[in-house]
ROTOR-500276 format. One record per residue (C-alpha): x, y, z; residue in three letters. Coordinates in steps of 0.2 Angstrom, whole numbers, plus 5000, padded with zeros to 4 digits. Layout:
(atom (X, Y, Z), "ALA")
...
This chain:
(atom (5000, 5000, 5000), "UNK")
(atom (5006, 5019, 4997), "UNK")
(atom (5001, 5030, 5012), "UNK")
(atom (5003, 5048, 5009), "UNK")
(atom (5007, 5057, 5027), "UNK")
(atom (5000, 5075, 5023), "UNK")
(atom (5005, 5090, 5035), "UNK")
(atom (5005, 5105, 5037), "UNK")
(atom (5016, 5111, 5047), "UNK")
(atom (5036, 5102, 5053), "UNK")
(atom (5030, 5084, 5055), "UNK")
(atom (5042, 5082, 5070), "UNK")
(atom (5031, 5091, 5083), "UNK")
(atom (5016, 5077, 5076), "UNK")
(atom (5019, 5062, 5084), "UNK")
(atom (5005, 5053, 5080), "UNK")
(atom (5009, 5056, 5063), "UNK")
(atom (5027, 5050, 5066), "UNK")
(atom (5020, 5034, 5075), "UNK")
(atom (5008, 5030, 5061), "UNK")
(atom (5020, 5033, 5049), "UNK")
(atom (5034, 5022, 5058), "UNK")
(atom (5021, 5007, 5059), "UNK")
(atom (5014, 5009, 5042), "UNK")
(atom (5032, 5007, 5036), "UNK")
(atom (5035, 4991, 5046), "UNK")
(atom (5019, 4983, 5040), "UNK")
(atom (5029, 4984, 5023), "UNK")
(atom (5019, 5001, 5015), "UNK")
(atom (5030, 5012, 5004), "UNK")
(atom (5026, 5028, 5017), "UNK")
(atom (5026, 5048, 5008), "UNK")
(atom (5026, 5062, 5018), "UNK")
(atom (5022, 5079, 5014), "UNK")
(atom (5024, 5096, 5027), "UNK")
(atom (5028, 5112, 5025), "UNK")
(atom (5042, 5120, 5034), "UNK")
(atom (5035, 5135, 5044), "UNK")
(atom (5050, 5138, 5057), "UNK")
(atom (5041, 5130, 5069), "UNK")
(atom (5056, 5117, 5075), "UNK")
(atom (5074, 5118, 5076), "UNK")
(atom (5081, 5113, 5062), "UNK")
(atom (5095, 5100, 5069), "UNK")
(atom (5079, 5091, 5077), "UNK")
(atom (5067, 5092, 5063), "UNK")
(atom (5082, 5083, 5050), "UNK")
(atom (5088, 5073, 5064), "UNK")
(atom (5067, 5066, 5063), "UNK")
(atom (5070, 5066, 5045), "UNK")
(atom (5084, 5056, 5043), "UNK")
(atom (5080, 5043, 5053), "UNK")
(atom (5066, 5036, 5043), "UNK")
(atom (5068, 5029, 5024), "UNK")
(atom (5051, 5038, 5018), "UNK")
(atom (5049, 5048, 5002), "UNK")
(atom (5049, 5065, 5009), "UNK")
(atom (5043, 5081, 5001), "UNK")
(atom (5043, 5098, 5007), "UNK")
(atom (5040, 5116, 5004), "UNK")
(atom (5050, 5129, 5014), "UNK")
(atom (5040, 5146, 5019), "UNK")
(atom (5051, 5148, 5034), "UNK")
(atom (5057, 5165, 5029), "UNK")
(atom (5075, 5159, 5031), "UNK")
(atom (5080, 5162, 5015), "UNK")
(atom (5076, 5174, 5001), "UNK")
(atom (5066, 5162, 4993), "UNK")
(atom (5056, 5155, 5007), "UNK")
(atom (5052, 5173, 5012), "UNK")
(atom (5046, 5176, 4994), "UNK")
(atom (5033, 5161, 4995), "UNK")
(atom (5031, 5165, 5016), "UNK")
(atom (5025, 5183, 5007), "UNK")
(atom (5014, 5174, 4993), "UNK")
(atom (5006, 5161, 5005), "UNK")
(atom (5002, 5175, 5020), "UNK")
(atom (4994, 5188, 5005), "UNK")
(atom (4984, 5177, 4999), "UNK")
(atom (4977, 5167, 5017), "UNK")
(atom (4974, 5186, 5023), "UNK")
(atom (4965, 5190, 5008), "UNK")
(atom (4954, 5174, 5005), "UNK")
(atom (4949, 5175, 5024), "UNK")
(atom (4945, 5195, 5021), "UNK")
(atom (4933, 5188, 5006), "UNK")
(atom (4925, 5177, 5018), "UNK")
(atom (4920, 5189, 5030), "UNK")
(atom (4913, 5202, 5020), "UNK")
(atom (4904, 5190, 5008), "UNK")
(atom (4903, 5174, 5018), "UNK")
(atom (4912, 5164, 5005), "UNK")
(atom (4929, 5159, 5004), "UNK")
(atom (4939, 5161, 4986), "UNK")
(atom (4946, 5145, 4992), "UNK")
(atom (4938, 5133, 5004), "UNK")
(atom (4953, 5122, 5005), "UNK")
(atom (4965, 5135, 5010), "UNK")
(atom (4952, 5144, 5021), "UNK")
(atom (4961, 5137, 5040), "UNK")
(atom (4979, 5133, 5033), "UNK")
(atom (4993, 5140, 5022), "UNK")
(atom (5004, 5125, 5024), "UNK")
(atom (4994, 5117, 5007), "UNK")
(atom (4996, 5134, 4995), "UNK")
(atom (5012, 5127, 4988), "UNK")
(atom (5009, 5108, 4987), "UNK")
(atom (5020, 5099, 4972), "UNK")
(atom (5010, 5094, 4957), "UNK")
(atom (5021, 5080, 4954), "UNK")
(atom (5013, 5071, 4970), "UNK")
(atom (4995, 5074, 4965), "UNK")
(atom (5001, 5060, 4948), "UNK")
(atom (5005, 5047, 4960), "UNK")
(atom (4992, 5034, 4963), "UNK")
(atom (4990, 5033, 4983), "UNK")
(atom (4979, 5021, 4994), "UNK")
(atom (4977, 5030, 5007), "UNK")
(atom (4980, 5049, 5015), "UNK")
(atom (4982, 5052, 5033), "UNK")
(atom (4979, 5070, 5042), "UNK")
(atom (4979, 5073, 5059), "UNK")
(atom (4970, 5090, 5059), "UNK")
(atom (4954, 5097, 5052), "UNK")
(atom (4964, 5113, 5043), "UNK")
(atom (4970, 5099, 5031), "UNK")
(atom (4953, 5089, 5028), "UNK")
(atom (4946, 5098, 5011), "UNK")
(atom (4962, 5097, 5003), "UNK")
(atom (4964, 5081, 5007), "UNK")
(atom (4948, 5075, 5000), "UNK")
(atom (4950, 5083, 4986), "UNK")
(atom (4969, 5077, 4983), "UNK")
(atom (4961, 5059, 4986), "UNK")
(atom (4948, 5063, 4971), "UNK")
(atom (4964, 5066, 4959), "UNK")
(atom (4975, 5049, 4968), "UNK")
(atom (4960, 5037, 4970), "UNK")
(atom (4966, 5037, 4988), "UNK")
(atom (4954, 5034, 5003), "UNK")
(atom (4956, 5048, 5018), "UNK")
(atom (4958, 5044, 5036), "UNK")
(atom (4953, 5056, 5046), "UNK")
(atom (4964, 5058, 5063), "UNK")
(atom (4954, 5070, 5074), "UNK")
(atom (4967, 5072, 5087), "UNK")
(atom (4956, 5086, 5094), "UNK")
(atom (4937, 5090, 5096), "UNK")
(atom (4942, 5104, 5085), "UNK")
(atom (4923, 5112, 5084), "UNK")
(atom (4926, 5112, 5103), "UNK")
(atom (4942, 5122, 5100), "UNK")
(atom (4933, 5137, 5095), "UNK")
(atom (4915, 5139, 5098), "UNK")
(atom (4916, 5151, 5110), "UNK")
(atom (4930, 5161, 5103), "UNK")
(atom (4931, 5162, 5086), "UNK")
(atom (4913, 5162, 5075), "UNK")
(atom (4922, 5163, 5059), "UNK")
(atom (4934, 5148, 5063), "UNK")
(atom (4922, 5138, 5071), "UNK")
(atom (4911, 5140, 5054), "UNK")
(atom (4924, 5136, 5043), "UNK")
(atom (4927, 5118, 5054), "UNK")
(atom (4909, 5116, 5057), "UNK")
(atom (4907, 5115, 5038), "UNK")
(atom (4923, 5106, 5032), "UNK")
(atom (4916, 5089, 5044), "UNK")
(atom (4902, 5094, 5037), "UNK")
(atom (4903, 5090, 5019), "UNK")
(atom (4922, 5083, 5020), "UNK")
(atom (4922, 5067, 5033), "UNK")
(atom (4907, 5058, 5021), "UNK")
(atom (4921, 5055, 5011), "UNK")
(atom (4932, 5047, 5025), "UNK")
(atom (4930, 5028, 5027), "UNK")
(atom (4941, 5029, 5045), "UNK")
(atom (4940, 5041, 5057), "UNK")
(atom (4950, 5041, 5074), "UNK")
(atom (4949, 5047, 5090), "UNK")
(atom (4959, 5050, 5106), "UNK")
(atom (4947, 5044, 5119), "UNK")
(atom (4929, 5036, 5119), "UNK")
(atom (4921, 5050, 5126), "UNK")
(atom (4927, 5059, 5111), "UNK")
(atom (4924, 5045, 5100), "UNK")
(atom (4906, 5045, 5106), "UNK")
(atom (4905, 5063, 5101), "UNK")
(atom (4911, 5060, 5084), "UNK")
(atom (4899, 5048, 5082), "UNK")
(atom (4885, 5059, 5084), "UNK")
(atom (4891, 5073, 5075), "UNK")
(atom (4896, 5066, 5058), "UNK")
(atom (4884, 5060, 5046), "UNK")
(atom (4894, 5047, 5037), "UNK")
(atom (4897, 5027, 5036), "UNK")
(atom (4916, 5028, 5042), "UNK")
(atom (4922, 5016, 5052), "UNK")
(atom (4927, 5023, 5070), "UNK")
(atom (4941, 5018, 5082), "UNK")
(atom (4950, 5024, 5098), "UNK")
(atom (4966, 5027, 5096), "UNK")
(atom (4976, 5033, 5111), "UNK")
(atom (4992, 5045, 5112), "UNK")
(atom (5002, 5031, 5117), "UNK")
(atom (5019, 5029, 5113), "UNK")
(atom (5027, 5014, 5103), "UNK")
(atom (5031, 4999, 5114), "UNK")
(atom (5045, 4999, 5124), "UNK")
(atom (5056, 4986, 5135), "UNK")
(atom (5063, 4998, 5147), "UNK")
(atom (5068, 4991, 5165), "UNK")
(atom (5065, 4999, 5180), "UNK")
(atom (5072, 5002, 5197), "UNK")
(atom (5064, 5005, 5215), "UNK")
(atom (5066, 5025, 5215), "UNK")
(atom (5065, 5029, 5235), "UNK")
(atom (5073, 5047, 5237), "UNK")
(atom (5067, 5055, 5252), "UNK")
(atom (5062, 5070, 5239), "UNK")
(atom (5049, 5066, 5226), "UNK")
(atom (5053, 5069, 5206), "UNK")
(atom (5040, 5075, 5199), "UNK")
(atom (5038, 5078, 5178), "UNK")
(atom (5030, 5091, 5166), "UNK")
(atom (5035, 5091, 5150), "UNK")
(atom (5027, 5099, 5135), "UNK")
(atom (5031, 5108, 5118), "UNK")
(atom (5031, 5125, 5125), "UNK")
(atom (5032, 5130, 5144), "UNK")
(atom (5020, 5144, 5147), "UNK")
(atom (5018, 5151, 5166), "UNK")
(atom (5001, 5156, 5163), "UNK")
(atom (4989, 5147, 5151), "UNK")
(atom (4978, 5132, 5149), "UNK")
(atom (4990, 5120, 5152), "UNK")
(atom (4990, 5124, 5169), "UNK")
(atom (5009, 5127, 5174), "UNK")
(atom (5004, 5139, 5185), "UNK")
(atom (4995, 5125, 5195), "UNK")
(atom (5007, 5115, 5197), "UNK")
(atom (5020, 5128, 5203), "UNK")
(atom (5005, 5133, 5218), "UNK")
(atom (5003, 5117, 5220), "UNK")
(atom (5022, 5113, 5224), "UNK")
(atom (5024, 5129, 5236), "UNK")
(atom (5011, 5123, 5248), "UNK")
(atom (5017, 5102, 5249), "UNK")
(atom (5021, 5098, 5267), "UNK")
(atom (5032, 5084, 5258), "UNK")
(atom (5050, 5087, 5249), "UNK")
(atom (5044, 5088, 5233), "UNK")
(atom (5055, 5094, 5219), "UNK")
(atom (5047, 5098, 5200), "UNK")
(atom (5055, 5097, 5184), "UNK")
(atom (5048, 5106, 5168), "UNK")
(atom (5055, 5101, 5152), "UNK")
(atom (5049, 5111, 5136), "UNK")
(atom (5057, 5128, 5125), "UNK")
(atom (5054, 5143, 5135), "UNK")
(atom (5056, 5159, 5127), "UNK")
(atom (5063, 5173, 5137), "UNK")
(atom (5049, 5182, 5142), "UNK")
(atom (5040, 5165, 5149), "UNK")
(atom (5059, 5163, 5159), "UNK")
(atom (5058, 5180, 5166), "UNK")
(atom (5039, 5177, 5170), "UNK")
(atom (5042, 5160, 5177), "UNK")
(atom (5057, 5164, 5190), "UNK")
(atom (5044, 5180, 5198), "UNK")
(atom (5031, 5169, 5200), "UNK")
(atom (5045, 5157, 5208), "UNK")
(atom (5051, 5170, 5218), "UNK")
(atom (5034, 5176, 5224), "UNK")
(atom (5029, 5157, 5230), "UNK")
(atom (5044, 5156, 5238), "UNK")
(atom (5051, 5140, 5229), "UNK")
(atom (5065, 5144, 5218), "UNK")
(atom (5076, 5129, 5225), "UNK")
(atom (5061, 5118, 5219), "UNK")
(atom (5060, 5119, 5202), "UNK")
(atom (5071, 5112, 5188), "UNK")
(atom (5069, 5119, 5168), "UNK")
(atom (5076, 5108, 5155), "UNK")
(atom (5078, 5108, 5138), "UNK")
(atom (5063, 5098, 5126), "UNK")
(atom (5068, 5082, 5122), "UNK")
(atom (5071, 5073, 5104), "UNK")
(atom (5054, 5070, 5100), "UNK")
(atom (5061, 5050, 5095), "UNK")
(atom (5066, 5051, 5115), "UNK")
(atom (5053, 5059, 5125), "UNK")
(atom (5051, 5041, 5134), "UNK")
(atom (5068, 5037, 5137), "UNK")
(atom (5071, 5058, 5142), "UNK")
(atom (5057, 5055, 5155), "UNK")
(atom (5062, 5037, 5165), "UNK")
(atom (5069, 5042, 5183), "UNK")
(atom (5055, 5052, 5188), "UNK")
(atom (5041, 5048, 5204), "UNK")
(atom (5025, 5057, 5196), "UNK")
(atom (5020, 5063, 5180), "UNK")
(atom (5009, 5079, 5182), "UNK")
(atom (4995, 5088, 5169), "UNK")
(atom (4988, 5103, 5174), "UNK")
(atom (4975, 5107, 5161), "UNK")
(atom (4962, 5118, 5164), "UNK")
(atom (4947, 5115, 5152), "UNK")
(atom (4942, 5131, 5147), "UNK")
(atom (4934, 5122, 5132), "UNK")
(atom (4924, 5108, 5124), "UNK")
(atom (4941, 5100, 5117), "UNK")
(atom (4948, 5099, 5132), "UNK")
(atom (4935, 5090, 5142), "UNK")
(atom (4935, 5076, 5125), "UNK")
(atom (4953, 5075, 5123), "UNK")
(atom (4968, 5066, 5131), "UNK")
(atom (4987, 5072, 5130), "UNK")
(atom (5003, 5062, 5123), "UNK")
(atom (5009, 5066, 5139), "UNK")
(atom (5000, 5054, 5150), "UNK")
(atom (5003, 5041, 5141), "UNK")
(atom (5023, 5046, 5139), "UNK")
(atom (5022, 5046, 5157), "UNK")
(atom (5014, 5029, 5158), "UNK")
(atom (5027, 5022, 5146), "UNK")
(atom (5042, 5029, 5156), "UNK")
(atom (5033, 5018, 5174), "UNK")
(atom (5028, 5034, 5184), "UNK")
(atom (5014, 5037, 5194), "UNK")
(atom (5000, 5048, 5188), "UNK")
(atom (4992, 5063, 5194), "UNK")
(atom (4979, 5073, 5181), "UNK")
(atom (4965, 5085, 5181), "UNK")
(atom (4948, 5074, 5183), "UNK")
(atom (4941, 5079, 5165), "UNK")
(atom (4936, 5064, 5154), "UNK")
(atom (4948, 5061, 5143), "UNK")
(atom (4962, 5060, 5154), "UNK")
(atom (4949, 5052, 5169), "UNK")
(atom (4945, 5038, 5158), "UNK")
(atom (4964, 5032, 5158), "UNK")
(atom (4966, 5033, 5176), "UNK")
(atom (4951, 5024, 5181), "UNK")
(atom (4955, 5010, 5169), "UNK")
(atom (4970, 5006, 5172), "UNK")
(atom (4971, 5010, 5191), "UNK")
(atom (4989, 5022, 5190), "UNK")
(atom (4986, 5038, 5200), "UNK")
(atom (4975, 5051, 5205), "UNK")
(atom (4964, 5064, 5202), "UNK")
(atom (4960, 5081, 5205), "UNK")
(atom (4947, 5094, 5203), "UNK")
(atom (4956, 5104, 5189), "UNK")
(atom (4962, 5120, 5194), "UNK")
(atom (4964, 5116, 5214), "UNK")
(atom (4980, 5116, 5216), "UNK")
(atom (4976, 5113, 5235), "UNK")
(atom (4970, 5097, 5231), "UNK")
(atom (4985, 5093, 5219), "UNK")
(atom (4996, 5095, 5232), "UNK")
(atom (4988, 5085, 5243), "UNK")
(atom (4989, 5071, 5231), "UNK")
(atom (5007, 5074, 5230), "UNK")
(atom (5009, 5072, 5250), "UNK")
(atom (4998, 5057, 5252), "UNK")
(atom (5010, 5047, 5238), "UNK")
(atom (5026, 5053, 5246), "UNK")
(atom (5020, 5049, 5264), "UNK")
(atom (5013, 5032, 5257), "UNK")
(atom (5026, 5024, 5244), "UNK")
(atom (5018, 5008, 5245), "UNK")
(atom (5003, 5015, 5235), "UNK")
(atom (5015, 5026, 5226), "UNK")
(atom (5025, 5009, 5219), "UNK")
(atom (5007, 4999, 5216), "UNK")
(atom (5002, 5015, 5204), "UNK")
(atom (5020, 5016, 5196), "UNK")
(atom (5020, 4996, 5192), "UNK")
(atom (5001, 4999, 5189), "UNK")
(atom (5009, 5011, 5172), "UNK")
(atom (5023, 4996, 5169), "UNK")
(atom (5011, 4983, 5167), "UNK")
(atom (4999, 4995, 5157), "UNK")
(atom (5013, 5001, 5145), "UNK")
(atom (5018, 4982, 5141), "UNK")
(atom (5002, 4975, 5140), "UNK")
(atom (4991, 4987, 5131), "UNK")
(atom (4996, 5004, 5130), "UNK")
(atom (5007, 5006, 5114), "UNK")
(atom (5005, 5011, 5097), "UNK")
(atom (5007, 4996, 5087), "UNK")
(atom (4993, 4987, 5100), "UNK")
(atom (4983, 5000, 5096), "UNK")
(atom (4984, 5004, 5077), "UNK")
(atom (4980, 4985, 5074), "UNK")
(atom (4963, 4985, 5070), "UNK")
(atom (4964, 5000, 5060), "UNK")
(atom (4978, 4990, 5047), "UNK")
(atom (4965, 4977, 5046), "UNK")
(atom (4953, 4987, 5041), "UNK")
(atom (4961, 4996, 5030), "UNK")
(atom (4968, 4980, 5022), "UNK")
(atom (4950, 4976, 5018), "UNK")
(atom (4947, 4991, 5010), "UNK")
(atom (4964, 4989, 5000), "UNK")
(atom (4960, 4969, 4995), "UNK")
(atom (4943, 4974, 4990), "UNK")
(atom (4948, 4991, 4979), "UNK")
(atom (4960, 4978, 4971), "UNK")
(atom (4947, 4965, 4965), "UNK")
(atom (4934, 4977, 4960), "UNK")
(atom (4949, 4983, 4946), "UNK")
């Protein structure tokens, strides 16, 4: 099978896509992958992810770090800006397809000739294009949702949330699988589309791993946060757990791994300073995106902090908790339901009304004074992440399925 990996953006901060695209390529299908290069990553780590896998790659560069990418940067930005301006004084777009994304404005036309299978996306921005690049391949679309992306902008942005409203709307009728991060969300999908695909969960979790792990039993809890981007302030709920951390009654010591931009340092080390707990916080750089596991093993607890200012964020769940259960930590997570359902399954950690940061940190103190319930939840995520919880366990069924579709597209010819 040829699968055509569509993005539009550096595909190295898409791990789902990354994972699809590494398991596809084991199962023996010749892989493509197509993203534009915005600027978004470093470049050692974004050709470190490159060269590490024998796919066909295609790019476009509109990263402005060159003359010629500031040129088609220039183009691309003109002509998003104006075809949204169109949009909202006539309430039509000159472009559909381009309408959420510039990533798709210079796509090759030499990769619209070659006969594709299949076309994974992993956001909705890419879901016209997609369905009409399958039109001109004779491929079938799988439709990733890796967020409730209605959910992302109902209440914030009418003109955005039209645009995504309609694009499932019309465009996932013509997707014969569509995925999903949790069940709740999964549910949700179910309900909202009006179309004869084929629905699976499929969870953040890593790739299997064969790690081995040791009895950690410092008097000083590790405790984990680790994300793209470390921001003091925002939905992902730093700020929680830096409250949380200055009230524990137990030693207790945090580690945030991420990119932080200057301002968010300066930021971060007042709000330190003002809790009092400069000596209890550790920054440290992002990891590979091929190592976030293995950058991750050593630590007690692996902390979230979202607050759920929207739909999406009540249906989804993160790559980080499962990271965390890969790497044999103990959990500790906001109670919404998609990261809830996780917990509750597999029995790993505990919850907290989001935003308490009272009640986060006692959570913290009753695993550091109990460490035999600390160790039952940490062996509760070993036993998860070699059991179940990895990717190839659970892309399964959807390579069965799609080898259906394949054998029966063949003997229809």
């Amino acid at each position: 099978m040829k699968i055509l990996v569509l993005v539009q953006s550096e595909v190295c901060y898409h791990p789902r896509l990354l994972k699809a695209g590494d398991f596809f390529y084991s199962k023996g299908c010749e892989v493509y992958l197509y993203n534009t290069v915005i600027g978004l990553a470093p470049k050692s780590i974004y050709q470190s992810v490159i060269e590490k896998r024998n796919w066909n790659f295609f790019e476009t560069d509109i990263s402005k770090n060159n003359r010629a990418s500031k040129f088609r940067w220039l183009l691309a930005s003109l002509f998003f800006k104006l075809n949204n301006f169109v949009a909202t004084k006539t309430g039509k777009y000159l472009s559909f397809k381009h309408g959420a994304t510039k990533g798709f404005i210079f796509f090759p036309s030499k990769i619209k000739k070659l006969p594709f299978d299949y076309i994974l996306i992993n956001l909705v921005d890419a879901l016209p294009f997609a369905c009409e690049l399958a039109k001109k391949t004779g491929a079938k679309v799988i439709y990733d949702s890796q967020e409730y992306f209605k959910g992302q902008y109902a209440t914030t942005n009418t003109q955005q949330y039209n645009w995504v409203k309609k694009a499932e709307n019309i465009f996932t009728k013509d997707c014969p699988i569509i995925l999903a991060t949790t069940n709740v969300m999964k549910e949700r999908l179910v309900k909202d589309f009006v179309t004869n695909a084929n629905f699976y969960r499929v969870r953040n979790v890593p790739v299997k791993t064969n790690y081995l792990f040791g009895e950690e039993n410092a008097a000083t809890l590790k405790l984990v946060w680790h994300g793209l981007n470390i921001v003091p302030e925002n939905i992902r709920g730093v700020q929680i757990l830096l409250a949380a951390i200055s009230v524990c009654k137990t030693p207790v010591h945090l580690y945030l791994q991420g990119n932080m931009s200057t301002s968010n340092s300066t930021l971060l080390q007042q709000k330190l300073i003002n809790l009092n707990s400069t000596d209890k916080v550790t920054i440290l750089p992002p990891a590979n995106p091929d190592a976030i596991v293995e950058s991750l093993l050593g630590y007690d607890i692996g902390l979230a902090g979202e607050l759920a200012a929207e739909e999406n964020q009540q249906l989804t769940s993160s790559n980080k908790l499962f990271e965390y259960i890969a790497a044999g930590m103990a959990i500790i997570m906001p109670n919404l339901p998609g990261l809830a359902e996780t917990v509750n399954e597999y029995k790993n950690g505990m919850l907290y009304e989001q935003g308490n940061y009272k009640q986060l940190a006692e959570s913290i103190d009753y695993l550091n004074m109990n460490r035999k319930v600390l160790l039952q939840y940490k062996q509760a995520s070993i036993n998860a992440s070699r059991e179940e919880l990895f990717w190839e366990n659970e892309m399964q069924p959807v390579m069965q399925y799609m080898e259906e579709l394949y054998t029966k597209k063949n003997n229809e010819q």
